[in-house]
C-alpha positions in Angstrom: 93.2 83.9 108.1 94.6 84.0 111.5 94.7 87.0 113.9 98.5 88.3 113.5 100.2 91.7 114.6 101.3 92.9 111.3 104.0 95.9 111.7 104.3 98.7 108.6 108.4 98.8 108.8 108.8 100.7 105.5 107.2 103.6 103.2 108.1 105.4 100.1 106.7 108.6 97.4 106.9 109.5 94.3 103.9 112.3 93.5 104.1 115.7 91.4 105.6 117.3 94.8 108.7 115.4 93.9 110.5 111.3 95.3 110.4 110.8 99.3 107.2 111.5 101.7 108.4 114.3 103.4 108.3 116.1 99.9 104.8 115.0 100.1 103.9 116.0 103.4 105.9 119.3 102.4 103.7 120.1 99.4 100.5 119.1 102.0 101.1 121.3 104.8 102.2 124.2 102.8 98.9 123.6 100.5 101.2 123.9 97.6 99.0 122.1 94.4 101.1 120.1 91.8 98.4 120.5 89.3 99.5 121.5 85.4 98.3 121.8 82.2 98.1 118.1 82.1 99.9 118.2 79.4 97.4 119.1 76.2 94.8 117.2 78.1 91.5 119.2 79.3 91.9 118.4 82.6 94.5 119.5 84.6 97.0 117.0 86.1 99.0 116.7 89.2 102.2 114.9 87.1 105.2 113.1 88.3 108.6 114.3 86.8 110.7 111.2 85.5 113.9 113.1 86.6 112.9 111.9 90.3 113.0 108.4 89.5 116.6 107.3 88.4 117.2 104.3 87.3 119.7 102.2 90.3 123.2 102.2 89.7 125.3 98.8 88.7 125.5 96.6 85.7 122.7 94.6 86.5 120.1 97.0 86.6 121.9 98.7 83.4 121.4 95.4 81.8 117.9 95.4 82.5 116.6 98.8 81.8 115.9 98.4 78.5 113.4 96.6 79.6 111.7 98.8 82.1 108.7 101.4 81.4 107.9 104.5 83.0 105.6 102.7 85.5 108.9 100.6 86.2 111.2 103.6 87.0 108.6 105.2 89.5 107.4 102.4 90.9 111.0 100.9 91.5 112.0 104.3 93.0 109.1 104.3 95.5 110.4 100.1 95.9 113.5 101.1 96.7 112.5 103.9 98.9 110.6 101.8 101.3 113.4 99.4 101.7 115.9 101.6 102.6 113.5 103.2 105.8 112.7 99.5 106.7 116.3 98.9 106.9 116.9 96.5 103.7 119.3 97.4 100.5 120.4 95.5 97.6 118.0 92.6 98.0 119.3 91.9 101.6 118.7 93.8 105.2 121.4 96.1 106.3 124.1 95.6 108.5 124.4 92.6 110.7 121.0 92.0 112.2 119.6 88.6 113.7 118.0 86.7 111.1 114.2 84.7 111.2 114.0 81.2 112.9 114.1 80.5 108.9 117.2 82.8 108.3 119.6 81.3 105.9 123.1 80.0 106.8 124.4 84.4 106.8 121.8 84.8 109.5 119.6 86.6 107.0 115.8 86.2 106.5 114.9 83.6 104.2 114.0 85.2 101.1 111.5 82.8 100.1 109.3 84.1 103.5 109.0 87.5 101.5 106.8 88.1 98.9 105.6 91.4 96.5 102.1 92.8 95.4 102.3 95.4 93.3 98.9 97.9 92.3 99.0 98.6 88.6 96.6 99.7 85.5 99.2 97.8 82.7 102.4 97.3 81.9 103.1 100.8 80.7 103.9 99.5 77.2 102.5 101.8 74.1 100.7 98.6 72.5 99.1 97.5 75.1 97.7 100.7 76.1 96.3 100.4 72.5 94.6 97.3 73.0 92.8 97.5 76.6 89.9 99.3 75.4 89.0 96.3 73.7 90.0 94.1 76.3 87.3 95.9 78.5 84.5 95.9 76.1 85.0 92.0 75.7 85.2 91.2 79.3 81.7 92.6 79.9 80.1 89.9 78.6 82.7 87.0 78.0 82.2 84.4 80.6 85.8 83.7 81.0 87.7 84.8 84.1 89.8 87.7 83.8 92.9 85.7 84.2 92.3 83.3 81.5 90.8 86.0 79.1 94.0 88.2 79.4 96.4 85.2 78.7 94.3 84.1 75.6 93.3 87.4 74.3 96.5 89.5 75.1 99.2 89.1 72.4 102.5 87.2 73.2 105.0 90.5 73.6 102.6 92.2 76.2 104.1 91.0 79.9 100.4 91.7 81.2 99.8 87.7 79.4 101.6 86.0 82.0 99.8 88.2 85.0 102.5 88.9 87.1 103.5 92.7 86.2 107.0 93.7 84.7 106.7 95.9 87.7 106.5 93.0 89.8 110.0 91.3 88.7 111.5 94.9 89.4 110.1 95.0 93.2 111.4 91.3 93.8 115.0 91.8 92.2 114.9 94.9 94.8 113.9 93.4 97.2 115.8 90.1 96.7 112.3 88.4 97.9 111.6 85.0 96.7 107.9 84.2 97.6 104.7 85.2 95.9 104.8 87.5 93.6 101.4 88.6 92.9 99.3 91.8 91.1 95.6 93.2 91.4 94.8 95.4 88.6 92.8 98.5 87.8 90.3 100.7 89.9 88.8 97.8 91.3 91.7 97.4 93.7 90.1 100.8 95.6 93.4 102.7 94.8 95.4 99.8 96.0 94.0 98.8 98.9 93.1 95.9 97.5 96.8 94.9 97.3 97.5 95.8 100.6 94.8 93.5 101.9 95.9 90.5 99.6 99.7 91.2 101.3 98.2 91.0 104.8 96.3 87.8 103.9 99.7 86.1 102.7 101.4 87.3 106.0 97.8 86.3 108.5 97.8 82.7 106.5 101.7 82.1 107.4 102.8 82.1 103.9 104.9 84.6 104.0 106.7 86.9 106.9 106.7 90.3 104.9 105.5 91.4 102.0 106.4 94.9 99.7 103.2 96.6 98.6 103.8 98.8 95.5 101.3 100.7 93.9 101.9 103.3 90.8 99.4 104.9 88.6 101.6 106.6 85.3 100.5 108.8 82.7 97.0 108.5 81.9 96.5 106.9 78.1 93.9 109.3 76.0 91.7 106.9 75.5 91.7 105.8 79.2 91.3 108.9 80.1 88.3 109.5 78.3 86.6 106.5 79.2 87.5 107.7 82.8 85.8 111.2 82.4 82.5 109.7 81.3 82.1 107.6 84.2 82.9 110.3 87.0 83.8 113.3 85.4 87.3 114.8 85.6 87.8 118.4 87.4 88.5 120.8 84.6 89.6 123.5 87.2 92.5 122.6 90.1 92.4 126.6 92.1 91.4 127.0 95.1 87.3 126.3 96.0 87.8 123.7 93.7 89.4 121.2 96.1 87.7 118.2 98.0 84.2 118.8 99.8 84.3 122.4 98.7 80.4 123.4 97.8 82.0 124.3 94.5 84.3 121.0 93.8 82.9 119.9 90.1 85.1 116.7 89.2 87.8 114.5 90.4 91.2 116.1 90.2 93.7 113.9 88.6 97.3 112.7 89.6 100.3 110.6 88.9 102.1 108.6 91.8 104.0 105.4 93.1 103.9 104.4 96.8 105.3 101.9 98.5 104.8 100.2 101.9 106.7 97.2 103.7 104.7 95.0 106.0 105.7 92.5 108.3 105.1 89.9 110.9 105.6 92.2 113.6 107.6 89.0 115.3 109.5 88.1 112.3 110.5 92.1 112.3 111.9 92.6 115.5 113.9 89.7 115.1 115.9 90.8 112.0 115.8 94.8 114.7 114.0 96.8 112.8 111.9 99.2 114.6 107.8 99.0 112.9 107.1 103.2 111.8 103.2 102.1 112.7 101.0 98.9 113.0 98.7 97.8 110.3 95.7 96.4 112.4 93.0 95.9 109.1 92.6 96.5 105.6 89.7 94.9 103.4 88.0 96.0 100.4 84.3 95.1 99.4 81.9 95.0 96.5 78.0 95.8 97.2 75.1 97.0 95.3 76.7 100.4 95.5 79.7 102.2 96.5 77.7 104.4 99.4 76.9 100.0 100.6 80.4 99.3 100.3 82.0 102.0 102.0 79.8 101.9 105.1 80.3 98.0 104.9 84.1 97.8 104.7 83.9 101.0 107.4 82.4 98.4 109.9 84.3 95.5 108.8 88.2 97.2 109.7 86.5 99.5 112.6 85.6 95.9 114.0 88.6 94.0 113.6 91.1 97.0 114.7 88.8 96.8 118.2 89.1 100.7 118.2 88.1 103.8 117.0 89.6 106.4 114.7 90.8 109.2 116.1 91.3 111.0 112.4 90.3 110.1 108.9 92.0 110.6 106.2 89.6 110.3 103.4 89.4 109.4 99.7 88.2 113.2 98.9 88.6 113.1 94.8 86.7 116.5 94.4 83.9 114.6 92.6 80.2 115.9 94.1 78.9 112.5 94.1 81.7 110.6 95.1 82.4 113.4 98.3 78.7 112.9 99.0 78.9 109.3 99.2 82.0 108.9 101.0 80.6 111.6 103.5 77.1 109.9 104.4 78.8 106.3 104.3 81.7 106.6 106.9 80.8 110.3 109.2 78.1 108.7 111.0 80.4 105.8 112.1 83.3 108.3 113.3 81.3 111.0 115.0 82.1 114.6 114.2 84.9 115.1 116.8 87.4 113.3 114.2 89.1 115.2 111.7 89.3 114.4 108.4 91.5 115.4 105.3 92.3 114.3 102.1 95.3 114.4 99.8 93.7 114.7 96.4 93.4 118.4 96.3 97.3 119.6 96.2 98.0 115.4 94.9 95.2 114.5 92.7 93.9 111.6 92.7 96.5 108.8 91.5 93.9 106.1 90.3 95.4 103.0 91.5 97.7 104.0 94.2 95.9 106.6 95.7 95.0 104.9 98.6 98.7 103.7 99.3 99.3 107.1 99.1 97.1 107.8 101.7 98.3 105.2 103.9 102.0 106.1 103.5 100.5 109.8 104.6 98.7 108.6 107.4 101.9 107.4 108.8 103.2 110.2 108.7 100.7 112.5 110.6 100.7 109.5 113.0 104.1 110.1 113.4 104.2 113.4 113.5 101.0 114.4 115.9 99.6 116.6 112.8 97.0 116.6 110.2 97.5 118.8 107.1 94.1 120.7 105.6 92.2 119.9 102.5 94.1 120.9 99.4 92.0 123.8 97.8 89.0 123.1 99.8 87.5 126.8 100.8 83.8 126.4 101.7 82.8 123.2 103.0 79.6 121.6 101.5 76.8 121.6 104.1 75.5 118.7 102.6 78.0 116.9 103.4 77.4 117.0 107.4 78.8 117.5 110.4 82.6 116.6 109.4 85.1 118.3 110.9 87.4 118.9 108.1 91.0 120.6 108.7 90.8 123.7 106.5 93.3 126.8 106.2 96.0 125.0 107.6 97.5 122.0 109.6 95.9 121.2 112.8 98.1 119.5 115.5 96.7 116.1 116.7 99.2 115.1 119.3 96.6 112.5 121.1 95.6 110.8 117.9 96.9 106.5 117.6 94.8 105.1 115.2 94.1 106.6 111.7 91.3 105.6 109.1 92.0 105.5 105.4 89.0 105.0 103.0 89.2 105.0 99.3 86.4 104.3 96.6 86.2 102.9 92.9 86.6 105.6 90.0 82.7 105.8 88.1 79.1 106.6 89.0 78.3 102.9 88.7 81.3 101.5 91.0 80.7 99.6 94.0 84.4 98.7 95.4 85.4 100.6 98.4 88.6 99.7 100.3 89.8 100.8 104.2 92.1 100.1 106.5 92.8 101.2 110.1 96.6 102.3 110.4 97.5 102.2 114.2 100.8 104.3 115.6 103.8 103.0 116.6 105.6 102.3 119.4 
């Protein structure tokens, strides 16, 4: 992969706080929770509210919605969102803007230079939520890869057979991109990072120019959500000393969510004018022997290839005490305890397989707006965590900070996938 200036042009929310980011960064600076009653569940949950995802206007989407889940509706909605701040609607960029050396004959990008990766746990249809606990049992041991066991094992009406998402087909008729269409299921992507880092491969290999990054996590199934609470237990309590890093967090607070992030050939975007909102300068994700390993790891790997520090973390910060602890000893002694950190999860929850894209959408904006909001519901900070200067009570003004840190881990005591990228402001 080749060293290219890759340019974050577009970004778009859907969380419990309601559909755009600055309801987001509302909810976060006002330390407003979106938690609920999760809706029978024991745990409580930070839930999206369909009515903020409509379906688009026209006969063509009409014609099509029959079609579409609820993971479809939000994740379009965040889609949709993106494109419109990077200056693209209806499948085309806006007004009359110069076009790539590759533009077609209208002076428009060629479509086929764009591509979409989309972050998903399944297709959002009822059967197939039925049958992926069995799914997951067999692929422990079946020496098949995952592609080929999902086409033979998952039955013909389920769109997960054919790999590319339902979502997926959404995001490219919004988009009205041609190229790659790709996905990267489950917790392993490290709450989406692992799509963002496939999407700036495609654009670093020349493959592709820009690609929409989509990530939604929808309505937890039971039976998921059990499975879930035995490997890193769910928080049973969302109030406040319950939040992130708090010496009395006790479990991972969960949360609904689609995000949405455009990135770009910063070349190929200032040709067609758009103006980039930040610069993406790394994102990787890594396996090791364990996730404590593969945070530090990945930590080094992005710190390295941005060729700068952070100047403020924003940090996976689930609530869970051994995931916090982990996070904590794996990336504070590589950022020193001048840099501030924070953490969405505790007014958010923790959207399983977008909750990193979250995060990155997020650290835009404080980018953008010189500011850092506190830790949802954190209180008391854990002193075994260390010396990490965490923004509690309030939003702390960081007017000199350019490069942010974004960090996410795998869901489960026995995960070793961490992701991170380096999110650089614009200019």
């Amino acid at each position: 992969m080749s060293d290219i200036d890759i340019a974050i042009t577009g970004t778009g929310l859907l969380t419990s706080a309601g559909a755009g980011v600055h309801r987001a960064w509302e909810a976060l600076e006002s330390g407003t929770p979106g938690f609920g009653d999760g809706a029978g569940l024991p745990w409580p949950v930070a839930a999206v509210d369909p009515r903020h995802a409509p379906w688009p206007d026209g006969a063509r989407w009409q014609n099509i919605r029959k079609y579409a889940g609820p993971g479809a509706h939000w994740g379009l909605a965040a889609a949709r969102a993106a494109l419109a701040r990077a200056g693209w609607e209806d499948g085309a960029p806006a007004g009359d803007q110069a076009g790539d050396q590759a533009g077609d004959q209208a002076g428009r990008p060629d479509p086929t230079r764009g591509g979409t990766v989309v972050a998903v746990s399944s297709n959002g249809s009822d059967e197939l939520a039925d049958i992926l606990p069995g799914l997951a049992v067999l692929a422990q041991h079946d020496e098949r890869p995952i592609a080929e066991l999902l086409y033979d094992e998952v039955p013909d009406y389920a769109y997960i057979r054919s790999i590319p998402s339902q979502l997926g087909q959404f995001v490219a008729l919004a988009s009205g991109f041609e190229g790659s269409n790709l996905s990267v299921y489950g917790e392993t992507g490290a709450g989406g990072l692992g799509a963002l880092a496939l999407a700036v491969r495609l654009i670093g290999s020349g493959e592709l120019d820009r690609v929409l990054v989509v990530g939604v996590s929808p309505p937890l199934p039971l039976t998921t959500a059990v499975a879930f609470d035995r490997e890193e237990r769910f928080g049973r309590e969302a109030g406040p000393g319950r939040g992130p890093f708090d010496l009395d967090r006790a479990g991972t607070l969960v949360g609904q969510a689609a995000a949405a992030l455009l990135i770009e050939n910063t070349a190929a975007a200032r040709a067609r004018g758009a103006a980039p909102l930040a610069r993406l300068a790394a994102c990787e994700t890594l396996c090791a022997a364990d996730r404590a390993s593969a945070t530090a790891a990945v930590v080094d790997d992005v710190l390295a290839r941005a060729g700068r520090p952070a100047d403020l973390w924003w940090a996976h910060g689930c609530g869970s005490v051994a995931m916090d602890l982990a996070e904590c000893e794996a990336v504070a002694p590589r950022l020193g305890a001048a840099v501030p950190a924070t953490s969405s999860k505790g007014t958010l929850g923790n959207a399983l397989e977008c909750s990193a894209l979250v995060d990155a959408v997020l650290a835009v904006e404080a980018l953008r707006r010189g500011r850092l909001p506190a830790v949802g519901l954190l209180e008391k900070p854990d002193p075994a965590l260390g010396a990490v200067d965490f923004v509690v009570g309030g939003p702390r003004e960081v007017p000199g900070a350019a490069a942010a840190l974004v960090t996410a881990l795998g869901h489960g005591r026995d995960a070793a996938t961490a992701g991170a990228a380096v999110i650089v402001k614009g200019s």
